[in-house]
C-alpha positions in Angstrom: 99.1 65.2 154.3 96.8 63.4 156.8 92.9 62.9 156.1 90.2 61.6 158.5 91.1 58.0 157.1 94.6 57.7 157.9 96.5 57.0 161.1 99.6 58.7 161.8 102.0 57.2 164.4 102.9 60.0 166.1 99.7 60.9 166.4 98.1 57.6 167.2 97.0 56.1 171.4 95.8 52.7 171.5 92.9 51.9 173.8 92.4 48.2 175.1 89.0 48.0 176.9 87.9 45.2 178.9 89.7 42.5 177.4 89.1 40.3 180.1 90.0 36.5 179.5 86.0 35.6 181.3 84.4 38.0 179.1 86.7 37.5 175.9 85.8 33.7 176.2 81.8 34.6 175.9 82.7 35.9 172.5 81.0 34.4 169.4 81.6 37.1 166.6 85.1 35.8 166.3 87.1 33.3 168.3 88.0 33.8 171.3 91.5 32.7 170.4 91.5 34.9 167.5 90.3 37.8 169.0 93.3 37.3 171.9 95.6 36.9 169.6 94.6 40.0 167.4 94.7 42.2 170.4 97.9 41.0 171.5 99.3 41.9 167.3 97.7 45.3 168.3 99.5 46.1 171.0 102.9 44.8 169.5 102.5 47.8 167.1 101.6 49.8 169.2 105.2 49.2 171.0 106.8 49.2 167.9 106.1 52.6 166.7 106.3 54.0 170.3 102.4 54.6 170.8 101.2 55.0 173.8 98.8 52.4 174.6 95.8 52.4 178.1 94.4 49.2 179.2 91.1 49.7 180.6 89.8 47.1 183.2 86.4 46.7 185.1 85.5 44.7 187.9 86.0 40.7 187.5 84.7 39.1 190.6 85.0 42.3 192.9 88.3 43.0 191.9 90.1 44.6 189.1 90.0 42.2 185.8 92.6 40.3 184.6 93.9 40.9 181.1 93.9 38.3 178.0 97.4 36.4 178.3 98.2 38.5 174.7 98.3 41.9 176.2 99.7 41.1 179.3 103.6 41.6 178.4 102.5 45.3 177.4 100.5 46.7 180.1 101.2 48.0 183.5 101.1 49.8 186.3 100.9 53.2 184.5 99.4 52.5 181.7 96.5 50.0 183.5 93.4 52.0 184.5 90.7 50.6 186.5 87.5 51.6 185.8 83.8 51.7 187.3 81.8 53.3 184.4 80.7 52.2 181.7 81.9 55.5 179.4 85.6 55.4 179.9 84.9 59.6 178.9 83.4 59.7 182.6 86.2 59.1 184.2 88.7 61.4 184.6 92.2 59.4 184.9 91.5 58.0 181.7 90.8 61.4 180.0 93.4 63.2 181.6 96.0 60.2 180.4 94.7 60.7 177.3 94.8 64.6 176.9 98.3 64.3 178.4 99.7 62.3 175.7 98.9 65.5 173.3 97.6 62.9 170.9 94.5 63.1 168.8 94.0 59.8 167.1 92.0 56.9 168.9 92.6 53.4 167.8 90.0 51.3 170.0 90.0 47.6 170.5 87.8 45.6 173.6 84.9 43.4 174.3 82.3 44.0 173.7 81.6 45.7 170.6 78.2 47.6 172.2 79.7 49.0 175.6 83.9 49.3 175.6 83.9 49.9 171.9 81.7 52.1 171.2 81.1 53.9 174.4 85.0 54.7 174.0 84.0 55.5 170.4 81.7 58.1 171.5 83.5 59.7 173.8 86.4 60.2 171.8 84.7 61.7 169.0 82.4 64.1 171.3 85.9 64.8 172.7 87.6 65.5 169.2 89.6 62.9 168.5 89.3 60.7 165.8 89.0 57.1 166.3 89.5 53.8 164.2 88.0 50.2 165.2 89.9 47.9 163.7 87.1 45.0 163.5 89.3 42.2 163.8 90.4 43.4 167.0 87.0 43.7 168.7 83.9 40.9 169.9 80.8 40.5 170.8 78.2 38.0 172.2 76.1 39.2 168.8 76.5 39.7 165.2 73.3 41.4 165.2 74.5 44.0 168.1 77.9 44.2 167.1 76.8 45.4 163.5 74.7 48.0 165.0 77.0 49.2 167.2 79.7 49.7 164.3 77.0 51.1 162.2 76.5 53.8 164.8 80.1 54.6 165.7 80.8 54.9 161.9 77.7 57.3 161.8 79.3 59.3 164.7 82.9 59.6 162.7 84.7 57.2 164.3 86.5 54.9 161.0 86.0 51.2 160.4 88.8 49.5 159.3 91.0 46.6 160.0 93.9 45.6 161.8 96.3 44.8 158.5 95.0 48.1 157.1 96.0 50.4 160.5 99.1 48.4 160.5 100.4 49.2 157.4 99.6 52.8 157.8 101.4 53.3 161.0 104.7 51.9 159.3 104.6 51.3 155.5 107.9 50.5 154.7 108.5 46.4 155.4 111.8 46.6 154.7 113.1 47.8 157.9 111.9 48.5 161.6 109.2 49.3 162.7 107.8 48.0 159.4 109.5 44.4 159.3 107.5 44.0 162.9 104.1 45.1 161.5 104.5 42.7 158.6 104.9 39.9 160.5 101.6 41.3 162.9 99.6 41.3 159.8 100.9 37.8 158.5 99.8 36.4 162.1 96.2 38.1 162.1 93.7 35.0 162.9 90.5 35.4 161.5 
């Protein structure tokens, strides 16, 4: 039986919002190396449950940004969207991606912590999903703001939690795949 603080993985789509290696680098809530590599052990479980997984991108010098070296190896064509919005819920490839995959659990990660975060946050709960932020998988320019911002996306519904915790939910059993993969993603989170 599921409640509003577990993640299933068949029910589960992973969000990567505007991890962008010039913005990432501005972060001082964590590292920037830590946050990169965070992401990157988020998106490996992602692929190792079979989640589907969106990488949202805005502009970087006029053009469509680049994503952190970490995530790179997951994302493509198809699963890449460009976006000009701030709300990823404004624009309609991404929520049509995401009503397609017939999944109902949100697990967001980006920079920063005040617009991709929570902005996707939002959305997906005023859309009816539920969403999780794993903190370690998210950054900001400010620990004042970022607090804030997860203070008000927890008040909205959306879960708080962290990447070791999600990962173990989506596959609890470490003695074989997918959960021998997770356990080593947990035993390489960077704080």
């Amino acid at each position: 039986m599921t409640n509003r603080f577990s993640v299933e993985k068949n029910d589960a789509l992973f969000i990567f919002a505007d991890l962008h290696p010039s913005l990432v680098n501005t972060c001082n809530t964590l590292s920037p190396d830590s946050l990169t590599a965070n992401v990157g052990g988020l998106a490996k479980c992602a692929k190792a449950v079979s989640a589907p997984a969106y990488f949202l991108t805005v502009t970087q010098n006029g053009k469509p940004g680049e994503l952190v070296p970490s995530l790179r190896e997951y994302a493509n064509m198809n699963n890449t969207i460009f976006r000009k919005m701030a709300d990823p819920f404004q624009v309609s490839e991404i929520t049509d991606a995401i009503e397609r995959s017939g999944r109902k659990t949100l697990v967001v990660a980006g920079y920063t912590a005040e617009v991709a975060v929570l902005l996707t946050t939002l959305g997906g709960i005023q859309s009816g999903y539920k969403v999780f932020i794993p903190v370690d998988c998210i950054g900001s320019r400010s620990s004042r703001t970022e607090d804030a911002a997860l203070r008000q996306a927890e008040q909205a519904g959306g879960v708080i939690t962290s990447l070791s915790t999600l990962a173990a939910q989506l596959a609890p059993d470490f003695s074989q795949e997918p959960g021998k993969t997770i356990l080593s993603v947990i035993a390489s989170i960077k704080a």
